[in-house]
Each structure stands twice: as structure tokens, then as C-alpha cells.
mmCIF file of the N, C-alpha and C atoms, coordinates in Angstrom:
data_MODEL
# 
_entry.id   MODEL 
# 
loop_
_atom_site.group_PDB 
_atom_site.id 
_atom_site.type_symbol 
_atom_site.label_atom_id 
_atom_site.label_alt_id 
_atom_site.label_comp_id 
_atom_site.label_asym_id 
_atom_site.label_entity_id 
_atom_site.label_seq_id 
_atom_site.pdbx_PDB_ins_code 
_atom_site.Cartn_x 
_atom_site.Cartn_y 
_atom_site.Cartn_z 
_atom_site.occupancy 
_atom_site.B_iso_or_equiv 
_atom_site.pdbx_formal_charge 
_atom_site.auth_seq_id 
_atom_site.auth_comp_id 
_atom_site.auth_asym_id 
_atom_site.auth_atom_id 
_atom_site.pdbx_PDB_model_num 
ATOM 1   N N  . UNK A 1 1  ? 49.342 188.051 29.303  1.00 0.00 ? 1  UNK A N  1 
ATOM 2   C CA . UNK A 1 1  ? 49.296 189.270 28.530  1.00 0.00 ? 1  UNK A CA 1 
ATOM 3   C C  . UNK A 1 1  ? 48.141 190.125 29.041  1.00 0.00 ? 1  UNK A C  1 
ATOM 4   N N  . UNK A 1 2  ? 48.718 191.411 29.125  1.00 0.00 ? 2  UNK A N  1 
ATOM 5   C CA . UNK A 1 2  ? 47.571 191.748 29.748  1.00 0.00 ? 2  UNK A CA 1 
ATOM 6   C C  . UNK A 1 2  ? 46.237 192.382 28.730  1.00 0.00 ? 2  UNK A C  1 
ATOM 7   N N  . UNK A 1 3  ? 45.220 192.995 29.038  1.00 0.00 ? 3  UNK A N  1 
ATOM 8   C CA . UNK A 1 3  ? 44.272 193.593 28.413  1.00 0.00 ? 3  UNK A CA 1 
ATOM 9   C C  . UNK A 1 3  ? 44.668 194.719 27.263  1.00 0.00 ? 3  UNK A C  1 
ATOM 10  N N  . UNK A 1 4  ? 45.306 195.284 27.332  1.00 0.00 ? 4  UNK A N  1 
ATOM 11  C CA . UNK A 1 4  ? 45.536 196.478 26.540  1.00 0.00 ? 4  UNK A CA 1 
ATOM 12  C C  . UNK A 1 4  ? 46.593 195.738 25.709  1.00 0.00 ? 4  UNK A C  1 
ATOM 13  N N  . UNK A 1 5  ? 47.672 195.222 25.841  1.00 0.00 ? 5  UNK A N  1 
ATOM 14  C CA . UNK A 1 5  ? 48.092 194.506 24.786  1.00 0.00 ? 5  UNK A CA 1 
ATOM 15  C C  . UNK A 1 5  ? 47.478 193.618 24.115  1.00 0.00 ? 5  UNK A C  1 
ATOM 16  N N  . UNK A 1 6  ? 46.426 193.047 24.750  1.00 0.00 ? 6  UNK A N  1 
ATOM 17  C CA . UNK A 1 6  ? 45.646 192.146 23.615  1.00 0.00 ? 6  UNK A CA 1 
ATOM 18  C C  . UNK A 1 6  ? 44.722 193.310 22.878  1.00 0.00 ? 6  UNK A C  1 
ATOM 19  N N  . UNK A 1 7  ? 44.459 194.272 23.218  1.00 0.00 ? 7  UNK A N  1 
ATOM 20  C CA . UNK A 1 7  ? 43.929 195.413 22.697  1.00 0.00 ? 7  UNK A CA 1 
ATOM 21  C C  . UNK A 1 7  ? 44.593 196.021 21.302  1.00 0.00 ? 7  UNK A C  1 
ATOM 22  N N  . UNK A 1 8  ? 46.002 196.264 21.601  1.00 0.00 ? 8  UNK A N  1 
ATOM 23  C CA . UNK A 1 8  ? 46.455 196.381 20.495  1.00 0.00 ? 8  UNK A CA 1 
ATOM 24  C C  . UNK A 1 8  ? 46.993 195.963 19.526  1.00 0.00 ? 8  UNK A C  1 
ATOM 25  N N  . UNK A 1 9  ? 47.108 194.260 20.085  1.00 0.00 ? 9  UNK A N  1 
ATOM 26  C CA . UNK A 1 9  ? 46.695 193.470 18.846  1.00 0.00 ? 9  UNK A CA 1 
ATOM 27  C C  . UNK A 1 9  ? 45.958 193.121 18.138  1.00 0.00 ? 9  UNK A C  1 
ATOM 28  N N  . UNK A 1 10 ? 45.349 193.752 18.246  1.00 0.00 ? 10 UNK A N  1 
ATOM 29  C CA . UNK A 1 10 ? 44.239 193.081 18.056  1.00 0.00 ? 10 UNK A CA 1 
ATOM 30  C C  . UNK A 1 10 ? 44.014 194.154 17.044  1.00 0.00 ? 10 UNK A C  1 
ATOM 31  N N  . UNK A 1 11 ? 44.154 195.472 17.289  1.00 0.00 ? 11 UNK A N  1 
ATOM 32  C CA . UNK A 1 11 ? 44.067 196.929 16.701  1.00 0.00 ? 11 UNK A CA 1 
ATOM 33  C C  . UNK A 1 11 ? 45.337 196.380 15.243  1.00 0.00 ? 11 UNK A C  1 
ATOM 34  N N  . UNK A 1 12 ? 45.974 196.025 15.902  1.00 0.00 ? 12 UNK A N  1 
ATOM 35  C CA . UNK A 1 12 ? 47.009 195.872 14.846  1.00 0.00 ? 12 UNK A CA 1 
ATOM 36  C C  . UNK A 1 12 ? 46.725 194.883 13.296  1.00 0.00 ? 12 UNK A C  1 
ATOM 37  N N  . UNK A 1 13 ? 46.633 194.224 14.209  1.00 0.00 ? 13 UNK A N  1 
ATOM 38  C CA . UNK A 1 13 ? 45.991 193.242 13.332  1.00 0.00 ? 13 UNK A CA 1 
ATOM 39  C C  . UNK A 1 13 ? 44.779 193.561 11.843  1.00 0.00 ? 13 UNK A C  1 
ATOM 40  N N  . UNK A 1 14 ? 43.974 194.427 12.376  1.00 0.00 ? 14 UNK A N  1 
ATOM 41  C CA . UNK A 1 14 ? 42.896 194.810 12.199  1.00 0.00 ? 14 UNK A CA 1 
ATOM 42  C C  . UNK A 1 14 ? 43.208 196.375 11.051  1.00 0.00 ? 14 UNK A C  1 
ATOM 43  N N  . UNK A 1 15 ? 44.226 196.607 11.405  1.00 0.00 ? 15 UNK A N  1 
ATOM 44  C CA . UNK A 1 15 ? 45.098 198.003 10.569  1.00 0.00 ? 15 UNK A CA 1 
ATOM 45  C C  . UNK A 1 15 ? 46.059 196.860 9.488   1.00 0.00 ? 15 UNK A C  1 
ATOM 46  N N  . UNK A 1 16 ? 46.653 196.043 9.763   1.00 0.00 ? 16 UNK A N  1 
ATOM 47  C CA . UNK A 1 16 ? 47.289 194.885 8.962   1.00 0.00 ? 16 UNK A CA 1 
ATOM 48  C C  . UNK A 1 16 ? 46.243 194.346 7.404   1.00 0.00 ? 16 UNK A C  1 
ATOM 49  N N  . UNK A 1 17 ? 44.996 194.277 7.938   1.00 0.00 ? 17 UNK A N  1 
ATOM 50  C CA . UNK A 1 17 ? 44.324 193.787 6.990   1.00 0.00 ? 17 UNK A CA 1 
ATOM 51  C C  . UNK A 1 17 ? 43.793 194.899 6.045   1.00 0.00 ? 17 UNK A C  1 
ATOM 52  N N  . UNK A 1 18 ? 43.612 196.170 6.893   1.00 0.00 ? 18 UNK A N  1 
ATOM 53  C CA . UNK A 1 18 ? 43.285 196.992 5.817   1.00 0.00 ? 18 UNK A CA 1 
ATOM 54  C C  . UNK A 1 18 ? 44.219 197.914 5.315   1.00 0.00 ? 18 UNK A C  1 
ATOM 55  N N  . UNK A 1 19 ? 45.211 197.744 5.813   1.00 0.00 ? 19 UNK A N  1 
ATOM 56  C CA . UNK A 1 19 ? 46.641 198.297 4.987   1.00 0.00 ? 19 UNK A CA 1 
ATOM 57  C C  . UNK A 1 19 ? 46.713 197.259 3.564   1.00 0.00 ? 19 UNK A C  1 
ATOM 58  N N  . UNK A 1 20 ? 46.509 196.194 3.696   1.00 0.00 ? 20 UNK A N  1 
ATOM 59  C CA . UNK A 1 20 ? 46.983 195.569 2.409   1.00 0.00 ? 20 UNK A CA 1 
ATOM 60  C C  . UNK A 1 20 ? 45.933 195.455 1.698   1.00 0.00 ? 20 UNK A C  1 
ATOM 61  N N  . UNK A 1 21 ? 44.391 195.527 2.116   1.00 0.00 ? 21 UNK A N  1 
ATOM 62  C CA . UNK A 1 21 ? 42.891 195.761 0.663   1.00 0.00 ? 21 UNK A CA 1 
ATOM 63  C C  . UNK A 1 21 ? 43.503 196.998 0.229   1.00 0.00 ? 21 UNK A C  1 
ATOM 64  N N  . UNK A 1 22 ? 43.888 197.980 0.705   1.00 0.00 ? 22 UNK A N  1 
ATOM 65  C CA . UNK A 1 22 ? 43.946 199.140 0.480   1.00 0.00 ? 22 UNK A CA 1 
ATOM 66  C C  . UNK A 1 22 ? 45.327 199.461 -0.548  1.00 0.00 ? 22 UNK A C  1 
ATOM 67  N N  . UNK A 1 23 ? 46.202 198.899 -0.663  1.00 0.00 ? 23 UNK A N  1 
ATOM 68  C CA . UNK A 1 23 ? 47.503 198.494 -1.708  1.00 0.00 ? 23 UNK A CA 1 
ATOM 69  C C  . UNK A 1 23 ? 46.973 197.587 -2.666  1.00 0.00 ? 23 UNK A C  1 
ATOM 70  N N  . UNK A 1 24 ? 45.953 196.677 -2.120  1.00 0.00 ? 24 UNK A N  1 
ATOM 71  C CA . UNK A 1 24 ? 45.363 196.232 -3.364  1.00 0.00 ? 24 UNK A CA 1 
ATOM 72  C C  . UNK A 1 24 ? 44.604 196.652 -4.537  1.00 0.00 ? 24 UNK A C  1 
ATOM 73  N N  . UNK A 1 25 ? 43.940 197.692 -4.255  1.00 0.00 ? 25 UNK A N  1 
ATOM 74  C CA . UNK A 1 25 ? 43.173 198.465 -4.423  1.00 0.00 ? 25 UNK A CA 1 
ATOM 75  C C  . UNK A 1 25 ? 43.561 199.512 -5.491  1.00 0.00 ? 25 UNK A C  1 
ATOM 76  N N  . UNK A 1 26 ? 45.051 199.606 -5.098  1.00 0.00 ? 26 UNK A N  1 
ATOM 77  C CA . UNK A 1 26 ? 45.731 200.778 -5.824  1.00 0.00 ? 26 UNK A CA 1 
ATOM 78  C C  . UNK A 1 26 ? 45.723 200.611 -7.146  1.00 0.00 ? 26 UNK A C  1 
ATOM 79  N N  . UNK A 1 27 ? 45.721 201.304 -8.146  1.00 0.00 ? 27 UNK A N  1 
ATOM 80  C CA . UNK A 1 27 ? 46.384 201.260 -9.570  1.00 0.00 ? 27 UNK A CA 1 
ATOM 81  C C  . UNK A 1 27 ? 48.072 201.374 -9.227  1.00 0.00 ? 27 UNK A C  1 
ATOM 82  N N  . UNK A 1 28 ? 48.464 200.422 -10.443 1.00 0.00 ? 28 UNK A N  1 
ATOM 83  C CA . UNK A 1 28 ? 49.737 200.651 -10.584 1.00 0.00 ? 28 UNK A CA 1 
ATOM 84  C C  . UNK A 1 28 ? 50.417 202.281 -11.232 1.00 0.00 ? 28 UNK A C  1 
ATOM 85  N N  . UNK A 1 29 ? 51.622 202.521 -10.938 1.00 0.00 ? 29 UNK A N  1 
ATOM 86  C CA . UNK A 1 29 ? 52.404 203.638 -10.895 1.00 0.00 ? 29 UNK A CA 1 
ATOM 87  C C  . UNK A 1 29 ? 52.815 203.691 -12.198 1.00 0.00 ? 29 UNK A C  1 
ATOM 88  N N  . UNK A 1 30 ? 53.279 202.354 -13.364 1.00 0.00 ? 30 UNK A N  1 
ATOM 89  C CA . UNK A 1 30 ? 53.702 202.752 -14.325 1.00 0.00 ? 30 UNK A CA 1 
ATOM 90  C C  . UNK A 1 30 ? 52.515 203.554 -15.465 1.00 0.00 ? 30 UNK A C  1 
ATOM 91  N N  . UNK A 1 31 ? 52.990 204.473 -16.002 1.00 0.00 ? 31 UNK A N  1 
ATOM 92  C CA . UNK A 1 31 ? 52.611 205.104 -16.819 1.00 0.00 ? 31 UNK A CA 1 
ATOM 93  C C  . UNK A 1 31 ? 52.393 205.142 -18.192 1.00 0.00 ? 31 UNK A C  1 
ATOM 94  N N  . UNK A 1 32 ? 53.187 204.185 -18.442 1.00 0.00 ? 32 UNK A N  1 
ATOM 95  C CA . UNK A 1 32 ? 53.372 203.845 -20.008 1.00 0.00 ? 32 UNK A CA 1 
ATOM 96  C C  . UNK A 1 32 ? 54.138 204.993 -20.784 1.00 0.00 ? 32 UNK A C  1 
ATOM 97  N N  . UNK A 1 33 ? 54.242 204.849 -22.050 1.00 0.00 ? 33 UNK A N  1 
ATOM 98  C CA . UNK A 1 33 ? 54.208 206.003 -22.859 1.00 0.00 ? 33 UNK A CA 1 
ATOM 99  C C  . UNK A 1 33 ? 54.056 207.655 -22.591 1.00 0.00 ? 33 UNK A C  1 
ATOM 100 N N  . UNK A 1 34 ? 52.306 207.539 -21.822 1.00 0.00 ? 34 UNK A N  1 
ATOM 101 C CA . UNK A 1 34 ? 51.732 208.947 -21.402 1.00 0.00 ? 34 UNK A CA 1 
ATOM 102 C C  . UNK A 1 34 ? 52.566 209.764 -20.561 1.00 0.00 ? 34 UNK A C  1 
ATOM 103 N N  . UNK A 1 35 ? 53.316 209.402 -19.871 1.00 0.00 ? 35 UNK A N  1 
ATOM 104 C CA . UNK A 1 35 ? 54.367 209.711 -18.956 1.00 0.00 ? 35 UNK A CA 1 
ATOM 105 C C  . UNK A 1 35 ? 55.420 210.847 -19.587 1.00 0.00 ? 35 UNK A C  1 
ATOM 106 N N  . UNK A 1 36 ? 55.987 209.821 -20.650 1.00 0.00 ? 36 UNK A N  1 
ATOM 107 C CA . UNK A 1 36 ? 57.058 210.864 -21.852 1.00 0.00 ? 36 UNK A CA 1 
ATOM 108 C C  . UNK A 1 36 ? 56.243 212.016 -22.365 1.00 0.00 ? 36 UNK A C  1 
ATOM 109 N N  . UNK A 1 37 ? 55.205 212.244 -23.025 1.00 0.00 ? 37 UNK A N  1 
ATOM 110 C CA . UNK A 1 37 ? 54.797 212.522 -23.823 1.00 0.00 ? 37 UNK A CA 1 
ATOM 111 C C  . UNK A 1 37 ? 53.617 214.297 -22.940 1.00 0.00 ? 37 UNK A C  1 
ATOM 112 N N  . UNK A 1 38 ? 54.284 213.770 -21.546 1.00 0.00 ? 38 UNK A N  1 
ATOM 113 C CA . UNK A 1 38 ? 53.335 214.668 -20.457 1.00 0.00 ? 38 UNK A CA 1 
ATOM 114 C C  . UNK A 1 38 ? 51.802 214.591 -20.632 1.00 0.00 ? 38 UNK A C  1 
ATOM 115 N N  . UNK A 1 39 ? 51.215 213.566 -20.662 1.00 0.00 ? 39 UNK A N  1 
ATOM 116 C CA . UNK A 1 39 ? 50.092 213.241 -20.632 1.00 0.00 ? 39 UNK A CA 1 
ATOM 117 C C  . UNK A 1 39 ? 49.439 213.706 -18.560 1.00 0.00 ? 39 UNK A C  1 
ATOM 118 N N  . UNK A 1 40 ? 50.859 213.629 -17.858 1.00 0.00 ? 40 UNK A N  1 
ATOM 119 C CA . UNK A 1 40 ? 50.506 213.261 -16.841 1.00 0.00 ? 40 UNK A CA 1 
ATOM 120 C C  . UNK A 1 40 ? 50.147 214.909 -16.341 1.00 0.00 ? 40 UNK A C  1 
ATOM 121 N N  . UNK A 1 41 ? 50.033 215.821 -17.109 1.00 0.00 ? 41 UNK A N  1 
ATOM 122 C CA . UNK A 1 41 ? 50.120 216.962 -16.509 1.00 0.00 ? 41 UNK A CA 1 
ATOM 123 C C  . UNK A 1 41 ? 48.527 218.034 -17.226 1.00 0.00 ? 41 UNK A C  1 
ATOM 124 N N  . UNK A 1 42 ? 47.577 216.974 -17.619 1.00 0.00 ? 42 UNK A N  1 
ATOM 125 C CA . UNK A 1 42 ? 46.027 217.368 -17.998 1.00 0.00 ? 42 UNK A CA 1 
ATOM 126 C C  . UNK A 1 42 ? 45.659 217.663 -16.293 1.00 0.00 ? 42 UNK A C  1 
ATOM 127 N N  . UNK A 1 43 ? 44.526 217.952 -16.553 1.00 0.00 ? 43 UNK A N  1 
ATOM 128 C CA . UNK A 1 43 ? 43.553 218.697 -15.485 1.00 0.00 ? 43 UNK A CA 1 
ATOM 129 C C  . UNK A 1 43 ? 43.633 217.444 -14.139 1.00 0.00 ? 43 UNK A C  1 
ATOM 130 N N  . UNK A 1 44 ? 43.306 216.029 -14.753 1.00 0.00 ? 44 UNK A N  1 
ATOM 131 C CA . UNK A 1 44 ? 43.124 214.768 -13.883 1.00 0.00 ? 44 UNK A CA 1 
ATOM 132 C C  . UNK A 1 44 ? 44.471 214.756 -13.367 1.00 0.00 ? 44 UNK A C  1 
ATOM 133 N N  . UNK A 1 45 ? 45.208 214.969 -13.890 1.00 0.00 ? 45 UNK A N  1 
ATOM 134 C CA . UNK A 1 45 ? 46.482 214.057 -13.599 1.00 0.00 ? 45 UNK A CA 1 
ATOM 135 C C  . UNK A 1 45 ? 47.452 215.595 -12.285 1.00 0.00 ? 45 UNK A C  1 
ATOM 136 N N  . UNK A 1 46 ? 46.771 216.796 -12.606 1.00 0.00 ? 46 UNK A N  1 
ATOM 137 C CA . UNK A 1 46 ? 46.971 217.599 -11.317 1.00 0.00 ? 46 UNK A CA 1 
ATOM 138 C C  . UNK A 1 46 ? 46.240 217.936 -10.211 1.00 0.00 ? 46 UNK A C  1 
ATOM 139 N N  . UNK A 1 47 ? 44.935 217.385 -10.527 1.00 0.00 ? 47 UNK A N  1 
ATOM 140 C CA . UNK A 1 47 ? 44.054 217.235 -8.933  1.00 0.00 ? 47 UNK A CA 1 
ATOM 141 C C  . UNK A 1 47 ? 43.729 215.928 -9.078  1.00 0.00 ? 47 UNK A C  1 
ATOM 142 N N  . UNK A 1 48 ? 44.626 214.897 -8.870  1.00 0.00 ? 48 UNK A N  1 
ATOM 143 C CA . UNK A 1 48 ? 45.067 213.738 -8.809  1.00 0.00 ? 48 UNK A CA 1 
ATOM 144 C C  . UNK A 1 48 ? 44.226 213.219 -7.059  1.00 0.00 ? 48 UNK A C  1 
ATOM 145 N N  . UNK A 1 49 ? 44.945 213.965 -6.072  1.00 0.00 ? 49 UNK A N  1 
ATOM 146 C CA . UNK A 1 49 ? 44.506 214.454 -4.940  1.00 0.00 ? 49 UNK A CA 1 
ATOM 147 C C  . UNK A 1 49 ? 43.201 214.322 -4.510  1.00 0.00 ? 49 UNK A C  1 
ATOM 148 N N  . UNK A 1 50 ? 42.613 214.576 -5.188  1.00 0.00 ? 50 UNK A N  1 
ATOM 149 C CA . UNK A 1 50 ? 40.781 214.546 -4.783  1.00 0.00 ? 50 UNK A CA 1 
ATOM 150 C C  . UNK A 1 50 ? 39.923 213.787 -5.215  1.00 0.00 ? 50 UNK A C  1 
ATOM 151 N N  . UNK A 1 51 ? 41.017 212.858 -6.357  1.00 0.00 ? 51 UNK A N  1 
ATOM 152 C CA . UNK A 1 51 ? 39.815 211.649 -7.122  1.00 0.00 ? 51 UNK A CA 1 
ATOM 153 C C  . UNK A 1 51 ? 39.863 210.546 -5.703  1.00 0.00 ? 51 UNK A C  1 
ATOM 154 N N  . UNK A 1 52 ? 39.393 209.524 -5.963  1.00 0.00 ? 52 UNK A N  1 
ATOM 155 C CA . UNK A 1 52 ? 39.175 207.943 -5.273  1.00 0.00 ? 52 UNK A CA 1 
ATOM 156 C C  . UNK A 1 52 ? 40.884 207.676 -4.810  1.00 0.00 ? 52 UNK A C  1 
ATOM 157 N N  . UNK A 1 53 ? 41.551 207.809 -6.112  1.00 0.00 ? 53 UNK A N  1 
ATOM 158 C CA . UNK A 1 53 ? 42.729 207.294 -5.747  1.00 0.00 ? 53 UNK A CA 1 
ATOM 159 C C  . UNK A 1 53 ? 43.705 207.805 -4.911  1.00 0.00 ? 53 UNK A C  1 
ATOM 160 N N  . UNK A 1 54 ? 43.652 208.776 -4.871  1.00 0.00 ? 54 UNK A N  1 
ATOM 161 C CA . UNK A 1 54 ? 43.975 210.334 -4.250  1.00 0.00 ? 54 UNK A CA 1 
ATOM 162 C C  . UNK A 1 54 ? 43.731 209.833 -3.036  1.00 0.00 ? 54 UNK A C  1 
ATOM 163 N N  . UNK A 1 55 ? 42.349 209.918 -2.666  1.00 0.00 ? 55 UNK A N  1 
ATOM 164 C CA . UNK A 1 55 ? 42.008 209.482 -1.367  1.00 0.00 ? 55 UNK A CA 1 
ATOM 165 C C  . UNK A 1 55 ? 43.336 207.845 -0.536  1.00 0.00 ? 55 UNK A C  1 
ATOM 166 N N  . UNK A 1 56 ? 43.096 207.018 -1.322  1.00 0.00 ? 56 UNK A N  1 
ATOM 167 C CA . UNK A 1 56 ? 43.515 206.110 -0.886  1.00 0.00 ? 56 UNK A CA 1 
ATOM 168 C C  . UNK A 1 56 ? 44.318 206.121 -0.557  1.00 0.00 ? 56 UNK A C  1 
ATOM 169 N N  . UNK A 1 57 ? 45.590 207.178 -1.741  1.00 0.00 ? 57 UNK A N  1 
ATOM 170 C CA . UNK A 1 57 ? 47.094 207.149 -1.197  1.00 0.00 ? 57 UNK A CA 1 
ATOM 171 C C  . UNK A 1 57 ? 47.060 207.764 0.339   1.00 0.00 ? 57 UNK A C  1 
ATOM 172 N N  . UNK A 1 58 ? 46.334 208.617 0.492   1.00 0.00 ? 58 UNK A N  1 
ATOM 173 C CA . UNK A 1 58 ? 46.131 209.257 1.746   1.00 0.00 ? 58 UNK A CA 1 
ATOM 174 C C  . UNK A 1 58 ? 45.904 208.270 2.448   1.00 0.00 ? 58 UNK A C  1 
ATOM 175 N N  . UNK A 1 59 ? 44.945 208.032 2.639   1.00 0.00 ? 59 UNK A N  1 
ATOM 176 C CA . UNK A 1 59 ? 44.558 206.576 3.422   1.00 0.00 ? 59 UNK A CA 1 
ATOM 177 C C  . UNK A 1 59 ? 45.922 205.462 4.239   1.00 0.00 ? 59 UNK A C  1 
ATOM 178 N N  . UNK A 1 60 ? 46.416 205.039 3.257   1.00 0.00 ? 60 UNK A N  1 
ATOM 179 C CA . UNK A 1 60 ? 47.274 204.063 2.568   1.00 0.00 ? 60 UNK A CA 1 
ATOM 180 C C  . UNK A 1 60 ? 48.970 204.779 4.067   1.00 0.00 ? 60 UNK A C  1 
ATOM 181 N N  . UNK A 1 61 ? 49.072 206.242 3.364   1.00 0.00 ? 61 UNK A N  1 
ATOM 182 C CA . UNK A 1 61 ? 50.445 206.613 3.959   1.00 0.00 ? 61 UNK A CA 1 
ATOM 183 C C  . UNK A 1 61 ? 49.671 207.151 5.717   1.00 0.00 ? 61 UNK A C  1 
ATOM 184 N N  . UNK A 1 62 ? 48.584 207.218 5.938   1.00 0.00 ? 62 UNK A N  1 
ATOM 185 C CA . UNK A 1 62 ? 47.997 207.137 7.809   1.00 0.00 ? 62 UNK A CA 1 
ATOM 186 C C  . UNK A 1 62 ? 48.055 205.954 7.929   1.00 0.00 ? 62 UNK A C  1 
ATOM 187 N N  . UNK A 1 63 ? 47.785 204.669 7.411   1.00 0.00 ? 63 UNK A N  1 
ATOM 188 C CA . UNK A 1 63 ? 47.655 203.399 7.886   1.00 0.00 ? 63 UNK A CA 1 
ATOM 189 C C  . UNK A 1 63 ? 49.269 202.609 8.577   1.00 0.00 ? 63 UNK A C  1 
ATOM 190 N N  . UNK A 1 64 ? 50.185 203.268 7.279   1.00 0.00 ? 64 UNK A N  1 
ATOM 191 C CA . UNK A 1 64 ? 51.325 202.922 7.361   1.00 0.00 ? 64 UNK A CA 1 
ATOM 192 C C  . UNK A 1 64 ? 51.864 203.661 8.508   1.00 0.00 ? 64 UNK A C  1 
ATOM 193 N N  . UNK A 1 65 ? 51.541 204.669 9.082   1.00 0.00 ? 65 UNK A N  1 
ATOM 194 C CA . UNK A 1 65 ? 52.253 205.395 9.732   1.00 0.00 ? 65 UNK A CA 1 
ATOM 195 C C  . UNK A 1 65 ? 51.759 204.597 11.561  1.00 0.00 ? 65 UNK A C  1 
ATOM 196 N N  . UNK A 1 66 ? 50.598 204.133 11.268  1.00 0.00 ? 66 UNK A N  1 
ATOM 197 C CA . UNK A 1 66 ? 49.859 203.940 12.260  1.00 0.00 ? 66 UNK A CA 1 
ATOM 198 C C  . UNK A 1 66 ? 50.388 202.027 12.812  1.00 0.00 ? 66 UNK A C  1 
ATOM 199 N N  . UNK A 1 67 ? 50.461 202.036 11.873  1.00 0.00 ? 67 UNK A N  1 
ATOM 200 C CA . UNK A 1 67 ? 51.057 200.559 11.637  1.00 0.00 ? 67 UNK A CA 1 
ATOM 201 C C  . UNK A 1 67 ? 52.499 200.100 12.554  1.00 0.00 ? 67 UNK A C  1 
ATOM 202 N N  . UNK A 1 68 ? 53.351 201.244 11.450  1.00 0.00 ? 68 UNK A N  1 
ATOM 203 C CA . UNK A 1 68 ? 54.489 201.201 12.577  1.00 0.00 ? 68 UNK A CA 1 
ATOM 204 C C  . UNK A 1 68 ? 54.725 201.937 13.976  1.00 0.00 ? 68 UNK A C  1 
ATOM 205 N N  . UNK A 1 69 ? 53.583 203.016 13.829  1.00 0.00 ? 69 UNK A N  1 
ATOM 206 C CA . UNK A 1 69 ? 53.595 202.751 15.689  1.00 0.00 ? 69 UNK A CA 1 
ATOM 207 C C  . UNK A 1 69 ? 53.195 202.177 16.399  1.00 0.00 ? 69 UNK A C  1 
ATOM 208 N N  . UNK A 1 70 ? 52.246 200.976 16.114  1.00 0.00 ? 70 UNK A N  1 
ATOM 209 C CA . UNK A 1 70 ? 51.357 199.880 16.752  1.00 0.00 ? 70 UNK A CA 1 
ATOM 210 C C  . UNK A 1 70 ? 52.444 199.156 16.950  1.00 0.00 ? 70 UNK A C  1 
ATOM 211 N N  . UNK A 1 71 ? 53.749 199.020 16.010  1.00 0.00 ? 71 UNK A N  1 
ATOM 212 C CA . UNK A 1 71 ? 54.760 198.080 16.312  1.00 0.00 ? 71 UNK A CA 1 
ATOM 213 C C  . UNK A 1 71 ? 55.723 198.246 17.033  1.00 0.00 ? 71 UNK A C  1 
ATOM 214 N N  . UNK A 1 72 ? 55.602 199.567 16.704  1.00 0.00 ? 72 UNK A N  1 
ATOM 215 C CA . UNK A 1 72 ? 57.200 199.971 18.041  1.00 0.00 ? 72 UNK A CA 1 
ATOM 216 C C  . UNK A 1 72 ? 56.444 199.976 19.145  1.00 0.00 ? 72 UNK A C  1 
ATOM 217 N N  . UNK A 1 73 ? 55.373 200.175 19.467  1.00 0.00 ? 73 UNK A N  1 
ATOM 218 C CA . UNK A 1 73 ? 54.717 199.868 20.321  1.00 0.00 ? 73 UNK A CA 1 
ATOM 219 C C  . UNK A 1 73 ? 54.330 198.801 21.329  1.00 0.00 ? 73 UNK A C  1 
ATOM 220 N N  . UNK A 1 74 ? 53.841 197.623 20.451  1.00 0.00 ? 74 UNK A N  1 
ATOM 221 C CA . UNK A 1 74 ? 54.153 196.296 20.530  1.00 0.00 ? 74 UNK A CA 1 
ATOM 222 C C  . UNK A 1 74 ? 55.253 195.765 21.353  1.00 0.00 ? 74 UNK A C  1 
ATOM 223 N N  . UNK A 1 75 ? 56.319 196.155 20.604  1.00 0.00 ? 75 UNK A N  1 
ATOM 224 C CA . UNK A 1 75 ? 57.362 195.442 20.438  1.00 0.00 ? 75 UNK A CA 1 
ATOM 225 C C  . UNK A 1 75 ? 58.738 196.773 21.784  1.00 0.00 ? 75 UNK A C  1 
ATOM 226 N N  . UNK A 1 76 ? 57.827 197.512 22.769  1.00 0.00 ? 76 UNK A N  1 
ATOM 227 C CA . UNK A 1 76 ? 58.555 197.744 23.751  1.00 0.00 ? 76 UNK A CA 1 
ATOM 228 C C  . UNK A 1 76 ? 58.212 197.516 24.984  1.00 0.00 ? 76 UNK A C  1 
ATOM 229 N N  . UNK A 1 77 ? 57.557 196.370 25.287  1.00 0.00 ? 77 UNK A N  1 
ATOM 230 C CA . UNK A 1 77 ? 57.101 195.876 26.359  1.00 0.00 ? 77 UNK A CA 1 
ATOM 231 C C  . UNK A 1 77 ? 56.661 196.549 27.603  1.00 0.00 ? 77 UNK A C  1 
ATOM 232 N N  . UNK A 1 78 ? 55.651 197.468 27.502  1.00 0.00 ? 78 UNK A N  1 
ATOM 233 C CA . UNK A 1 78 ? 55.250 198.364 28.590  1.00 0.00 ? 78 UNK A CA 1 
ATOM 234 C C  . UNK A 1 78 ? 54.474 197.731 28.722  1.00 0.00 ? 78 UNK A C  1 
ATOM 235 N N  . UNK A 1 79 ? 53.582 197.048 28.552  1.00 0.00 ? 79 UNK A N  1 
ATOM 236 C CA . UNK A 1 79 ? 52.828 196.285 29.138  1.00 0.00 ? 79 UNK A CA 1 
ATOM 237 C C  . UNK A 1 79 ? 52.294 195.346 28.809  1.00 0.00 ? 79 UNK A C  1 
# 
């Protein structure tokens, strides 16, 4: 194997582990009650975007994206 594929396994690997702290990390999606009742539509719940969690989803959907090109990558034998 050569150098750069152990390179990007290594990369991969390394995006693998922090793709999943980072889902760990998440709060769950259900809403409860507050949901019906439009709780979800106060000041927090529309710059959602800029809190911690906000961040993460961001985070979270580059990792994933990065992830599966490390794999199609991987997995077309250029080198």
C-alpha cells in the first residue's frame, strides 16, 4: 500500500471517530409536546443556527460529506 493511501486512512479513520463524538454529542430531535403547541418558533428556536448546537449540525453534515468522499475515494483504487 502505498503512502498516500495509508494517508488517507488514516485521515479517514480519524474523521470516523469524530463524526460519531460529534452525533453523540447531539441532542435528540424529538420535541415533545412543545412542538404542537409552536414552542419551536421563540427567538432560540429561530437562530437555532448560531447556538453550540447549531454549530455542530454544521460540523456533523462537513464531516459526513467528507467521510463519504474519503470512501469513494478509498474504495477506487488509484493508488
Amino acid at each position: 500500500m502505498s503512502a498516500i493511501r495509508w494517508i488517507v486512512t488514516i485521515v479517514m479513520i480519524i474523521v470516523s471517530l469524530a463524526l460519531t463524538a460529534l452525533v453523540l454529542m447531539q441532542e435528540g430531535k424529538s420535541h415533545g409536546l412543545g412542538a404542537i403547541a409552536g414552542a419551536a418558533e421563540t427567538y432560540w428556536g429561530r437562530n437555532k443556527g448560531r447556538t453550540m448546537e447549531g454549530r455542530l449540525v454544521k460540523i456533523t453534515a462537513v464531516l459526513v460529506a467528507v467521510f463519504f468522499a474519503l470512501a469513494i475515494l478509498l474504495n477506487m483504487n488509484i493508488f
